[in-house]
N, CA, C and O of each residue as an XYZ file, in Angstrom:
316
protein
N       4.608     22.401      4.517
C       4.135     21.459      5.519
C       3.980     20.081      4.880
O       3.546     19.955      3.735
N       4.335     19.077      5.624
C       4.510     17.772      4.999
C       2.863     17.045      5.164
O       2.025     17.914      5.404
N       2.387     15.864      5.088
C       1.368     15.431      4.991
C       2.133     13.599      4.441
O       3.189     13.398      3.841
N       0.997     12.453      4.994
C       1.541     11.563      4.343
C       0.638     11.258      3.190
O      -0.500     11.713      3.076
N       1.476     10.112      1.982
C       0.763      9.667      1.288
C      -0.462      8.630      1.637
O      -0.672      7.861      2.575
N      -1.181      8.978      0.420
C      -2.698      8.322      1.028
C      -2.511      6.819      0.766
O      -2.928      6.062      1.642
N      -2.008      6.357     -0.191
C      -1.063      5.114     -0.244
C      -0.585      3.928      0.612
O      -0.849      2.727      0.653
N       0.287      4.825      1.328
C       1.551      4.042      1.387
C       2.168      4.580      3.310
O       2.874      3.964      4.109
N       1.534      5.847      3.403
C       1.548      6.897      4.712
C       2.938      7.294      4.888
O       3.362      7.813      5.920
N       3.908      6.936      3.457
C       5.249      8.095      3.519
C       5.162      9.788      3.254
O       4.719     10.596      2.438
N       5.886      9.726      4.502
C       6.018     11.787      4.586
C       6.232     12.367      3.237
O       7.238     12.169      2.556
N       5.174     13.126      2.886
C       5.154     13.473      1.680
C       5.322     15.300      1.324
O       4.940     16.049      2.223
N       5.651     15.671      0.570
C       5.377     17.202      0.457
C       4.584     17.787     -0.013
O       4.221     18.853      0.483
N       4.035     17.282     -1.150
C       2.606     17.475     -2.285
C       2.031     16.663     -2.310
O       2.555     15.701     -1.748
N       0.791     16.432     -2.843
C       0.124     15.827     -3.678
C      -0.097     14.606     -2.767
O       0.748     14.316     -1.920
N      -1.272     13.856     -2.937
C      -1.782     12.582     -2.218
C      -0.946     11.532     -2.139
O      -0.722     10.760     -1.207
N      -0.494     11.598     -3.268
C       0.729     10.241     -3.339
C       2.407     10.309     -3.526
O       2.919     11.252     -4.131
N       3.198      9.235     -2.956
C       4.317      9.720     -2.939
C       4.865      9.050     -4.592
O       4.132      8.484     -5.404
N       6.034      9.269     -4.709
C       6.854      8.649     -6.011
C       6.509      7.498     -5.842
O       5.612      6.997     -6.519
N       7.119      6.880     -4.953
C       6.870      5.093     -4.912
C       5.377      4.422     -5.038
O       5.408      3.207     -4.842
N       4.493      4.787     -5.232
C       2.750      4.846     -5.626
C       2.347      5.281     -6.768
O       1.240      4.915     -7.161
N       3.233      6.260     -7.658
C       2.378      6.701     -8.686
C       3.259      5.554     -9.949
O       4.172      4.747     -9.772
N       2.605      5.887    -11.021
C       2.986      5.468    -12.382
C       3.446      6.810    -12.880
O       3.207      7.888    -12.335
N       4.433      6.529    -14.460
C       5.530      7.176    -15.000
C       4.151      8.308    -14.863
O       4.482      9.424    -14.462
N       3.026      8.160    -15.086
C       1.592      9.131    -15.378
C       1.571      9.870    -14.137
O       1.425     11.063    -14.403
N       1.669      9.637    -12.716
C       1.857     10.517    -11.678
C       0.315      9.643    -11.521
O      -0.312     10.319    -10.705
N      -0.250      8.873    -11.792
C      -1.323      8.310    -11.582
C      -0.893      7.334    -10.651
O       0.284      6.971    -10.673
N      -2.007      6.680     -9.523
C      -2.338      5.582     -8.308
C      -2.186      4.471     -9.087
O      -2.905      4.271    -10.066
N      -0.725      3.228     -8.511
C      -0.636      1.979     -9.412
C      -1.525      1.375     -9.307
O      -2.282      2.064     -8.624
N      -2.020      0.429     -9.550
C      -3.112     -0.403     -9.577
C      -2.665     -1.251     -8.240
O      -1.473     -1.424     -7.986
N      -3.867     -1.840     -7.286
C      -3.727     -2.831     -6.799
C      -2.899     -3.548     -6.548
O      -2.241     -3.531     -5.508
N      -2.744     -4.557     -7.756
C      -1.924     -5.507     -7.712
C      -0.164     -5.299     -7.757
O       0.795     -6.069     -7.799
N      -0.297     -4.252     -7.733
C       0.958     -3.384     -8.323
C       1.867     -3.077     -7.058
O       3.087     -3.234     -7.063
N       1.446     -2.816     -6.439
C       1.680     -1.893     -5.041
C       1.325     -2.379     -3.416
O       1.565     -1.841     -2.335
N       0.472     -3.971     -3.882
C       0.450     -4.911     -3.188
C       1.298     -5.808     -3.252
O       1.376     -6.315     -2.133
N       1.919     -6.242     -3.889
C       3.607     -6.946     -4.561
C       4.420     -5.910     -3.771
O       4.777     -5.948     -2.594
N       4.623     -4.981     -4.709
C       5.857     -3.989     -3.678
C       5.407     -3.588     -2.399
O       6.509     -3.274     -1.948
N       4.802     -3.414     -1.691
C       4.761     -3.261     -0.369
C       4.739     -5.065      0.385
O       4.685     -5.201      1.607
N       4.783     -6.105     -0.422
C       4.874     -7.260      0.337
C       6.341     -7.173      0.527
O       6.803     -7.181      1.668
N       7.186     -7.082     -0.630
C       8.588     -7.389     -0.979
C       9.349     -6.533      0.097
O      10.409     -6.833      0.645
N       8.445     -5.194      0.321
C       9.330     -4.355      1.166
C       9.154     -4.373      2.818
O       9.703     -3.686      3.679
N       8.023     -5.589      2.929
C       7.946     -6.000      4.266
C       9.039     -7.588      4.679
O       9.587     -7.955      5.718
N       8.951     -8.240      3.135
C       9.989     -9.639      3.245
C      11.499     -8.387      3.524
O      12.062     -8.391      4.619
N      11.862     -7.634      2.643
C      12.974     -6.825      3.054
C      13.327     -6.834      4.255
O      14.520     -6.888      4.553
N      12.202     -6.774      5.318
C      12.449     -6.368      6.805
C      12.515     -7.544      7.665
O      12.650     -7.517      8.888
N      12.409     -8.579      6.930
C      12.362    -10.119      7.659
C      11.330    -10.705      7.692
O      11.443    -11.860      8.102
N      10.320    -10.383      7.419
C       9.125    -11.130      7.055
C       8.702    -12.241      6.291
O       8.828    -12.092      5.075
N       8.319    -13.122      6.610
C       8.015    -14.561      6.018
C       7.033    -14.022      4.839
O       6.312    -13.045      5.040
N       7.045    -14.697      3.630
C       5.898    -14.118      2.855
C       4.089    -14.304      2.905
O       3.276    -13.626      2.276
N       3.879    -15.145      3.612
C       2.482    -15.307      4.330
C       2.288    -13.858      5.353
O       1.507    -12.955      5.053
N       3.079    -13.848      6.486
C       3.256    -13.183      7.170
C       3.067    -11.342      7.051
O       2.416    -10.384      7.469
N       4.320    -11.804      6.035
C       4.130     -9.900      5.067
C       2.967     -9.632      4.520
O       2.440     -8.536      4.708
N       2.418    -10.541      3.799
C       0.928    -10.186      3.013
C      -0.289    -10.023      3.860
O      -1.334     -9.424      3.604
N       0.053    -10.649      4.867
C      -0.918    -10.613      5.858
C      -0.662     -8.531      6.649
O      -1.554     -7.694      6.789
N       0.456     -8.421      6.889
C       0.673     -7.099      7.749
C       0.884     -6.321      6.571
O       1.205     -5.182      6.912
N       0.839     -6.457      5.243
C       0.158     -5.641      4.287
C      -0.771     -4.978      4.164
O      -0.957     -3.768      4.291
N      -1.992     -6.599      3.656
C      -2.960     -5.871      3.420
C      -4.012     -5.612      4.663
O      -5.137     -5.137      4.503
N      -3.435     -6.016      5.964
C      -3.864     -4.755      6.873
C      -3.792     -3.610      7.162
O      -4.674     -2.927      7.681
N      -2.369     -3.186      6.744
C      -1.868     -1.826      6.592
C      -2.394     -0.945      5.536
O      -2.441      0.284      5.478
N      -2.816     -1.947      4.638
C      -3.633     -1.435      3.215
C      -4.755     -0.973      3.507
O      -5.238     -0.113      2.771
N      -5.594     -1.511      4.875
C      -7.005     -1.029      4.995
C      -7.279      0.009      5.568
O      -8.351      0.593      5.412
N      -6.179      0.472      6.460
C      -5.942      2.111      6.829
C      -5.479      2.722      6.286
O      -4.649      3.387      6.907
N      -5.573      2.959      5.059
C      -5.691      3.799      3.760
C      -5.867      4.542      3.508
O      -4.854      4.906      4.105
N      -6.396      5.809      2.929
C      -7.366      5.916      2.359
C      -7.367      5.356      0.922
O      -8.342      4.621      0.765
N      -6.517      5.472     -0.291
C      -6.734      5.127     -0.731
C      -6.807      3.474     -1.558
O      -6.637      3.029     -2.693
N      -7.227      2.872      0.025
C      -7.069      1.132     -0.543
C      -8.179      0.729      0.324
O      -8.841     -0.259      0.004
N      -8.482      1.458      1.501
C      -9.491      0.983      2.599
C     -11.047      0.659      1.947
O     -11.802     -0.169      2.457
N     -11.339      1.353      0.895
C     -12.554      0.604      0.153
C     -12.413     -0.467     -0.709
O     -13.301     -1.284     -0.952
N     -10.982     -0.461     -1.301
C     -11.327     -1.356     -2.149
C     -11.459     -2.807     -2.388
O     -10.706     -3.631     -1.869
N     -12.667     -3.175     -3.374
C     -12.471     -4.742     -3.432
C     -12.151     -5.821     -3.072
O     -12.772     -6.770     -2.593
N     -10.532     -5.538     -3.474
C      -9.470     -6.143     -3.116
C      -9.155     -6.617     -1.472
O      -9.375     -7.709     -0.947
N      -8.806     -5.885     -1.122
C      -8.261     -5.167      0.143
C      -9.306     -6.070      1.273
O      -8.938     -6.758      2.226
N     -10.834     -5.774      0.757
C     -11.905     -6.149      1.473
C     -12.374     -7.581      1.317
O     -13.152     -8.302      1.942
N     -11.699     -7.704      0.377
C     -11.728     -9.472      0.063
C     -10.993    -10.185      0.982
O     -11.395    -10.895      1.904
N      -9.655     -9.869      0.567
C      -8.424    -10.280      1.637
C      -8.410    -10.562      2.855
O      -8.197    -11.623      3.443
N      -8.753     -9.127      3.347
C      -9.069     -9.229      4.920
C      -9.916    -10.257      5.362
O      -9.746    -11.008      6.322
N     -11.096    -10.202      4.352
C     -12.117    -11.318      4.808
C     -11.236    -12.817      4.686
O     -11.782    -13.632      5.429
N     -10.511    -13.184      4.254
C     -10.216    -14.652      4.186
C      -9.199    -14.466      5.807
O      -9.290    -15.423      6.576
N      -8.466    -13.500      6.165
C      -7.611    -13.551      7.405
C      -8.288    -14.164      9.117
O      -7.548    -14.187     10.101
């Protein structure tokens, strides 16, 4: 049974996170890490880069694993 990542919310088969989220460690990239690549992969889709970061790190806050953090909660607050 599939499940998505807690990440990123790609259909996953195991484990909380998908490939594209972990490090060579199978460990959660950091922040800044995975906030870059999920901007780049929203400019991919036509997105202005204000624009993308913005429908990022909203997408980031329905999370689970980004919806508490710091970061995330900072961000939003300046939107």
């Amino acid at each position: 049974m599939s499940h998505k990542c807690e990440s990123c919310g790609m259909a996953i088969e195991n484990g909380i996170y998908c490939q594209y989220c972990v490090d060579e460690s199978g460990k959660l990239q950091d922040f800044a890490t995975r906030f870059e690549r999920m901007v780049a992969w929203q400019e991919r889709r036509g997105s202005a880069r204000p624009q993308a970061e913005r429908e990022t790190i909203t997408y980031m806050a329905t999370m689970p694993a980004w919806k508490d953090h710091p970061e995330v909660k900072a961000r939003l607050a300046k939107h």
